[in-house]
Backbone as CSV, one residue per row, in Angstrom:
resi,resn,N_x,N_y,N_z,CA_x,CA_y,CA_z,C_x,C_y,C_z
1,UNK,-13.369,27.273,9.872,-12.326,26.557,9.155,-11.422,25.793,10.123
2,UNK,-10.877,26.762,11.237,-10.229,25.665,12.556,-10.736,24.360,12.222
3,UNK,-12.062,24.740,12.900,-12.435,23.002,13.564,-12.499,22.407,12.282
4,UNK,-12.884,22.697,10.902,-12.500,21.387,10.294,-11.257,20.710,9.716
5,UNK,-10.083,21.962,10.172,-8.523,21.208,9.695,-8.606,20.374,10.729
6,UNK,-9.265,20.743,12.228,-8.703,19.574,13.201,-9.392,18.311,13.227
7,UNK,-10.616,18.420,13.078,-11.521,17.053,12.550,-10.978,16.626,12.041
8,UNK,-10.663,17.093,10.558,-9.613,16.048,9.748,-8.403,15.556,10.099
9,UNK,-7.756,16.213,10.995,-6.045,15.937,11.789,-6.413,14.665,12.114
10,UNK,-7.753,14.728,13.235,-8.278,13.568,13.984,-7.950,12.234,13.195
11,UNK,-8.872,12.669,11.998,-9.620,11.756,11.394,-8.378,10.704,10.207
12,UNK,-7.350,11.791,10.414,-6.298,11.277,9.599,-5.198,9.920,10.753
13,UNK,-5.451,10.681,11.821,-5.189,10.113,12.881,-5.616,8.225,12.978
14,UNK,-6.953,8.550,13.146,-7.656,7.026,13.265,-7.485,6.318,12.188
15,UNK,-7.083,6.695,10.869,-7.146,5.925,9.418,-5.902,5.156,9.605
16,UNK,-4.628,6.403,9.940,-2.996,5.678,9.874,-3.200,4.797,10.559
17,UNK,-3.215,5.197,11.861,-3.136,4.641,13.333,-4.078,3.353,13.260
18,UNK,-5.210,3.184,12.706,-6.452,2.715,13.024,-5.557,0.913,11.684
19,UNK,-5.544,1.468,10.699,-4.814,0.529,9.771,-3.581,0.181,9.793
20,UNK,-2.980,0.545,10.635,-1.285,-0.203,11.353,-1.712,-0.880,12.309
21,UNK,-2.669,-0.744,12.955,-3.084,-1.581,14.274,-3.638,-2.466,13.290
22,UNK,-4.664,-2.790,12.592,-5.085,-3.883,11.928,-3.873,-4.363,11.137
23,UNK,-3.385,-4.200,10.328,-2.340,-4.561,10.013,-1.369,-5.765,10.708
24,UNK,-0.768,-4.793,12.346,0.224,-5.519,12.692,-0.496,-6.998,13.198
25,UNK,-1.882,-6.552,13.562,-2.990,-7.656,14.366,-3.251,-8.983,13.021
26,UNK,-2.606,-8.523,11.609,-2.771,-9.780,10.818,-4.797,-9.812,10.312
27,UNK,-5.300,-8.306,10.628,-6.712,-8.162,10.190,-6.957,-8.015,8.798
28,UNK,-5.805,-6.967,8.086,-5.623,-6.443,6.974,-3.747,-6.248,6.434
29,UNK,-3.960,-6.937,5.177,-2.609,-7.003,4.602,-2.046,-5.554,4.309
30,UNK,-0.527,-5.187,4.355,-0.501,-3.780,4.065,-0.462,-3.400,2.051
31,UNK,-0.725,-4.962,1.814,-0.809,-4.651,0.336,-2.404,-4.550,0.043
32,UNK,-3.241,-4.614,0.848,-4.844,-4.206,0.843,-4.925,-3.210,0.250
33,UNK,-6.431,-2.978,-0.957,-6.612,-1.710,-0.493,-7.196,-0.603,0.293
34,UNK,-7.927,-1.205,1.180,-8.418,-1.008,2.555,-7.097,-0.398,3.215
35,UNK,-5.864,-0.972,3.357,-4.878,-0.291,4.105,-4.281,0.593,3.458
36,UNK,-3.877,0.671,1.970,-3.582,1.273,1.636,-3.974,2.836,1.217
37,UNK,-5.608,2.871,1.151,-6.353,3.869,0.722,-6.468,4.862,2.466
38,UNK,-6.404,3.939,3.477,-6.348,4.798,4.545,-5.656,5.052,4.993
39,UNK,-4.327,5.031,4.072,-2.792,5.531,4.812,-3.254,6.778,3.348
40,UNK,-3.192,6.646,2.501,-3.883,7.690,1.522,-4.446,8.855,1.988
41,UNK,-5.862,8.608,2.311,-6.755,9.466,3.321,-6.768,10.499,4.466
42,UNK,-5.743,9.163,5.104,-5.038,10.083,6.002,-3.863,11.131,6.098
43,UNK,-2.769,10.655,5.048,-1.695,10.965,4.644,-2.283,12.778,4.004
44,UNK,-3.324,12.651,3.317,-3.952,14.197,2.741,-4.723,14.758,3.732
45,UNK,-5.181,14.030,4.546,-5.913,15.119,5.604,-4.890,15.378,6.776
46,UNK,-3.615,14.871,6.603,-2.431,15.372,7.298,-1.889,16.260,7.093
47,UNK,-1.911,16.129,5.417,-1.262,17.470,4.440,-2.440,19.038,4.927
48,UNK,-3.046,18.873,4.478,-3.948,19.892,5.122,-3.719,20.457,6.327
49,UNK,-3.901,19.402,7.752,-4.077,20.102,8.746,-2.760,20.545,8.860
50,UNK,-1.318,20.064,8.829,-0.250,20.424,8.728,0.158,21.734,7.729
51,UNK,-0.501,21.807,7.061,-0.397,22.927,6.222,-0.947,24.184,6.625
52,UNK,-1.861,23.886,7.455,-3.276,25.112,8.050,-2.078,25.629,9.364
53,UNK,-1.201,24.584,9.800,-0.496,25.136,11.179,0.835,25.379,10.894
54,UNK,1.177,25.249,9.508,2.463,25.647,9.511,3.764,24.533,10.125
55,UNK,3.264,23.415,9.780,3.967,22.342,10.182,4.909,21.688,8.706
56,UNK,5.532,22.514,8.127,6.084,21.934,7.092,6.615,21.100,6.832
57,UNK,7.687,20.018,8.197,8.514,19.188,7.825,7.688,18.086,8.230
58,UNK,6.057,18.135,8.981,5.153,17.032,8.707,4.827,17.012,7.733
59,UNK,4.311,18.055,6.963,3.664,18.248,5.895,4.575,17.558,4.705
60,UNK,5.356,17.849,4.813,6.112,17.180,3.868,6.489,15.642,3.729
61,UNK,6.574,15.204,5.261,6.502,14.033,5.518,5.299,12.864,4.589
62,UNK,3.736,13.712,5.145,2.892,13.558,4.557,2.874,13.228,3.049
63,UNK,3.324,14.274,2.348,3.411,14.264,0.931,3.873,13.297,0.409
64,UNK,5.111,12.721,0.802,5.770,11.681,0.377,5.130,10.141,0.830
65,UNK,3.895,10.579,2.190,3.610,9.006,2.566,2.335,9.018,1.483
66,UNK,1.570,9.871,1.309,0.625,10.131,-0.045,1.111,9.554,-1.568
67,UNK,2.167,9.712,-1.568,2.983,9.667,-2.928,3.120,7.995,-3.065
68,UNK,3.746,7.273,-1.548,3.694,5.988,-1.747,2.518,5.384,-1.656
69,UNK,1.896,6.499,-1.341,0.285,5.074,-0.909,-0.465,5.517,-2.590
70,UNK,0.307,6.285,-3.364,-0.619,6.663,-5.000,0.498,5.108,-5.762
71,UNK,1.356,5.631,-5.358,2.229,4.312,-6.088,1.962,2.889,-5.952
72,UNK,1.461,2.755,-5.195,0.986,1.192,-4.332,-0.296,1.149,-4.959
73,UNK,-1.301,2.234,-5.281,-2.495,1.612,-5.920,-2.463,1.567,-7.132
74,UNK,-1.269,2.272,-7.633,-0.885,2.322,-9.639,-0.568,0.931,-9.854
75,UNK,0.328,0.952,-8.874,1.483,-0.957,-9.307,0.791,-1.658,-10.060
76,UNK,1.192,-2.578,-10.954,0.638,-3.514,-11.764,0.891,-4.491,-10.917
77,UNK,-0.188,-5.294,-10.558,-0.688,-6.431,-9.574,0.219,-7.744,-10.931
78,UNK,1.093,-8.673,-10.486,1.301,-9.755,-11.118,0.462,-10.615,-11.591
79,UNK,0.543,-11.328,-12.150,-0.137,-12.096,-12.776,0.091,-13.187,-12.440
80,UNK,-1.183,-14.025,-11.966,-1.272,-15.292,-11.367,-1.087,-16.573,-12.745
C-alpha cells in the first residue's frame, strides 16, 4: 500500500506541476479541460497520499483545490 500512496503523490506531482508549466508556457489555457482535469487528478491523488501520512492541512488544501477544479468543469460555458 506504501508504494502506491507514493506513486500517486508522484504522479499528482507531474499533473499540477506538469499543467502550470504548460499553462504559464501559453501550451494550454487554464480554462482547458486538459488543465483543468489534471489539477483534478492530481488534487485527489494528493488527498490520498496526504491522508495515508497524516498531512491534514495539505490534505485539506487539496480538497478545496479538487472542489475548484469540480466547479470549473460544472460551469455553464457561455454562449457564443
Amino acid at each position: 500500500m506504501e508504494i502506491f500512496v507514493e506513486i500517486i503523490g508522484w504522479i499528482a506531482s507531474v499533473l499540477i506541476v506538469g499543467s502550470y508549466f504548460l499553462n504559464m508556457r501559453g501550451k494550454i489555457l487554464a480554462t482547458s479541460p486538459l488543465y483543468i482535469w489534471s489539477n483534478l487528478l492530481g488534487g485527489l491523488f494528493f488527498v490520498v497520499n496526504t491522508f495515508y501520512h497524516h498531512a491534514f492541512p495539505s490534505m485539506a488544501v487539496n480538497i478545496i483545490w479538487v472542489l475548484i477544479a469540480i466547479g470549473s468543469l460544472l460551469k455553464k460555458k457561455p454562449s457564443a
